[in-house]
Each structure stands twice: as structure tokens, then as C-alpha cells.
N, C-alpha and C positions, 0 to 999 in steps of 0.2 A: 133464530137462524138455522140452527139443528133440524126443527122439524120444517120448515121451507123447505130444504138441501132435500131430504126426505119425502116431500108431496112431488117435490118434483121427479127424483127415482120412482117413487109410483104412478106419477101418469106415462113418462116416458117407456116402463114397462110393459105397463100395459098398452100404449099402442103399439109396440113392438109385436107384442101376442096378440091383437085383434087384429093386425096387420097380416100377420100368419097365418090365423083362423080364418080371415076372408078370403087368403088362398086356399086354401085346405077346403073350406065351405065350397068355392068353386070347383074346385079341382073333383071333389069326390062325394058330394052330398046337393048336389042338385041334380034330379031324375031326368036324364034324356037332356041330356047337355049335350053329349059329345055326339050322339047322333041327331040333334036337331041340329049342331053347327055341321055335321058332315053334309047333311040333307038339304040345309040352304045355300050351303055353297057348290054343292053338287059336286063334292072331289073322287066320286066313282070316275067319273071320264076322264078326273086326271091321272088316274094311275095307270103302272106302266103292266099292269096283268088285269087279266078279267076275272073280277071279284066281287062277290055283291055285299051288300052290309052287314047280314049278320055272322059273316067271315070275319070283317071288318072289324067290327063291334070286338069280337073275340078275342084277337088279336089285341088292340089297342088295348080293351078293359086287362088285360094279363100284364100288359106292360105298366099299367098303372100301378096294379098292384106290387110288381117287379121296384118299381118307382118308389115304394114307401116301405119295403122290406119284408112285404109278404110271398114272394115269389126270388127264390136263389138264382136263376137265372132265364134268357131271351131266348130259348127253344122252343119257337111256338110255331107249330103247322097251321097251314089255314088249305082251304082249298079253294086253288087259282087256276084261271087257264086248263079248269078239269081234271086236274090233277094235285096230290099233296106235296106241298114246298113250304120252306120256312118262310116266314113274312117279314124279316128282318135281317137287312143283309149285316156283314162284322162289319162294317163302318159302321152302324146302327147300333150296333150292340154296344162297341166302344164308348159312341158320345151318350147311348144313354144310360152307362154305365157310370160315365159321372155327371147327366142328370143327379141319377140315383144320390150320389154321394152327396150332392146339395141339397137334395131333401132329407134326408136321415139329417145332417147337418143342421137345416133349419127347423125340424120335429125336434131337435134338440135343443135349439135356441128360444124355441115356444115355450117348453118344460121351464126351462133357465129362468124367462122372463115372468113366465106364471108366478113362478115359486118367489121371484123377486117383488112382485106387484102385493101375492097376497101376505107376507112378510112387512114390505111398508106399510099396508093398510091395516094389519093387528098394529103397528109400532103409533100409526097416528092415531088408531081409536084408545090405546093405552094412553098416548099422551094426551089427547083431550078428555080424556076422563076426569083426568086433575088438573088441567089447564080449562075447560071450555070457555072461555075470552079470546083462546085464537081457533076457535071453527073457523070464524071469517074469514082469517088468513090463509089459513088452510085451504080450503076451498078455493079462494080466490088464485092462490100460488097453482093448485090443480088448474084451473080452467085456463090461466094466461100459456101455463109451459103448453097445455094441447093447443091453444090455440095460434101460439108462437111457432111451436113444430109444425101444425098440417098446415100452417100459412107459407111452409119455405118446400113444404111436401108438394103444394097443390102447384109451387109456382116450378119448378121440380117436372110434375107433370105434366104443366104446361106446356112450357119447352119441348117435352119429349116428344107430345103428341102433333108440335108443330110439323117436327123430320120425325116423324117414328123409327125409320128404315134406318137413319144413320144412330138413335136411340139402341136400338133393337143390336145393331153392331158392335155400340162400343157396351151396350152390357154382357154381351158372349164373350169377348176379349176381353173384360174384367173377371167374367166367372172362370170363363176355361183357357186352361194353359195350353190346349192342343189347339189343330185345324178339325178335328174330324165333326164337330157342328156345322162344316162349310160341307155342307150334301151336295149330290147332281140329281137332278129333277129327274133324269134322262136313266137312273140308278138307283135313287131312291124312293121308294114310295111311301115316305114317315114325312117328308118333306113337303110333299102332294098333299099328303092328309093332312098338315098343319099349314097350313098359308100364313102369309104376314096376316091378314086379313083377321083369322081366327087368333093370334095373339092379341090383337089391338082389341077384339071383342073383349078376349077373357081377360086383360087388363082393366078396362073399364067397368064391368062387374066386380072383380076384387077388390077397384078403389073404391065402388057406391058400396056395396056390403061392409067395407070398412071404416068407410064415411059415416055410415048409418051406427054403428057401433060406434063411434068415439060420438057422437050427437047427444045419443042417450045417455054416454057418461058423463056428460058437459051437462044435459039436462037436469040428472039427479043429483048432481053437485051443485047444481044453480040451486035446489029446491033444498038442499041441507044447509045451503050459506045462509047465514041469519039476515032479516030483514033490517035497513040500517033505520 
């Protein structure tokens, strides 16, 4: 029963941290992500100064970094409208100031989860070193919890992607205790450059790269569970 309780803290941790790392994976390790999404959606014409992209680029890639703790703060010039101005107005700075704070947050919940995955995993190669008669179980208790959890995940998703828009809402009023994520188009130009449009992409890459990642661990546990 012990080591069940146990295979099952090690799958669920681990998707928790592949989970992360297929944001992370999107977020900042795919080449010309952010400007092939600018570029198909053509959000130069929607901003509210005349800016061309590798202003753009500038700006945005600073904020990223800003995003994950390698940048102390949003004082970043660009040049707009022919002249030098900040590209980010203090309502901006604000909300993505606690962006910031939920990604350090979840960098953190990643670490947690790792360190818990690979801890259960020395605990069950120790246990079946002198038990090997429950690999099976093992294995087997692995592959049902992943496929029990992305079964209530995907349905989860489902949903969401039915109403995105009303999705997209009640997860900003779950993360954030302010108003200041509720931008003017007319005001902001971080709003312009992100459309609904562009979240719903980089959602659906985060769940296939994450999909793809719990497959193969579902794979290689198939192939370590003994033949009956």
C-alpha cells in the first residue's frame, strides 16, 4: 500500500513539473515564437504609436526576462512615433509586476515538484530492489494516476476551450487580486500585442508539448511493466 501511495506522488509530480516545463519550453525556448505570433497576427496596426518590430521585439524580450527575475525592473525605451518613450505604461508595469510574482512562484513549484518526483523514484527503485514482484504494480499504479489525472485535465480543457473568453476571465480573477489586468486597448499597447487570439495559441502548444511528455513517460513504464 506504501509504495502505491508513493508511485502515485511520483507521477503526479511529475506532471506537475512537465506541466511547468512545457510552459517554460514555450514561453522562452522556442526560436521566433513571439515574433512569428506578432507577424501573423499583424499587431503593428494595432498599436496605438508607430513602432516597427525590432522595437517591439526589444521591449517584449526585456519584459520577459523581467518575468523570470533577470531584469529588476520595466524601464525600457523603445523608439516610437520618432522619438524615445517608455513602452510600458504604470498600469503595465503594475500587472506585470504580479505576472512576475506568479512565475518566480511557479519556477519555484517546478524545483519543489522535481525534487519530489525524483525522491519518489530513488524510494521505488530502492523498494523494488528487494521486493521485484510488485514492478507490475508499480507501474501499473504509475500509468492509471497519469491517466486518471490528464483524463479530468483534458476534460478541463475541454470546457475551457469551449468559452475561452469567459475561461480566460475567471483564471485572471483567480490569479489576481487587483483590476489592473483589465487594460484599454485605446491605452495600452501590451494588450494590442497580446490578443485573446495569441493566448489560445500558446495554450494549446503548452498542452501538446505537455501531452507529449507525459506519453513517453506512460511509454517507458509500459515497457518496464513486466509481461503477464
Amino acid at each position: 500500500m506504501k509504495i502505491k501511495i508513493i508511485a502515485i506522488i511520483c507521477a503526479l509530480s511529475f506532471m506537475v513539473a512537465a506541466l511547468l516545463t512545457a510552459a517554460d519550453i514555450t514561453m522562452y525556448h522556442i526560436p521566433g515564437y513571439y515574433r512569428h505570433q506578432f507577424e501573423e497576427k499583424d499587431v503593428l496596426g494595432d498599436l496605438n504609436r508607430n513602432i516597427d518590430m525590432d522595437n517591439v521585439m526589444s521591449a517584449f524580450s526585456e519584459m520577459m526576462e523581467y518575468l523570470r527575475g533577470n531584469r529588476s525592473n520595466l524601464n525600457i525605451e523603445v523608439t516610437a512615433d520618432g522619438t524615445r518613450q517608455e513602452f510600458y505604461t504604470a498600469r503595465e508595469k503594475v500587472h506585470l509586476r504580479d505576472v512576475r510574482a506568479i512565475f518566480l512562484k511557479a519556477y519555484l513549484v517546478r524545483l519543489i515538484a522535481t525534487l519530489i518526483f525524483f525522491i519518489s523514484l530513488i524510494c521505488i527503485f530502492i523498494y523494488y530492489k528487494y521486493r521485484a514482484s510488485y514492478r507490475s504494480s508499480i507501474c501499473k499504479t504509475f500509468i492509471n494516476t497519469c491517466t486518471i489525472t490528464n483524463a479530468a485535465f483534458l476534460l478541463v480543457v475541454g470546457i475551457a476551450a469551449v468559452n475561452f473568453d469567459k475561461a480566460f476571465m475567471i483564471f485572471h480573477k483567480v490569479l489576481f487580486a487587483n483590476n489592473y489586468w483589465k487594460l484599454n486597448p485605446n491605452e495600452s499597447d501590451l494588450i494590442n500585442l497580446l490578443p485573446q487570439s495569441f493566448f489560445e495559441h500558446t495554450a494549446l502548444v503548452i498542452c501538446g508539448i505537455y501531452f507529449v511528455m507525459v506519453s513517453i513517460a506512460v511509454f517507458v513504464t509500459l515497457k518496464l511493466r513486466p509481461r503477464s
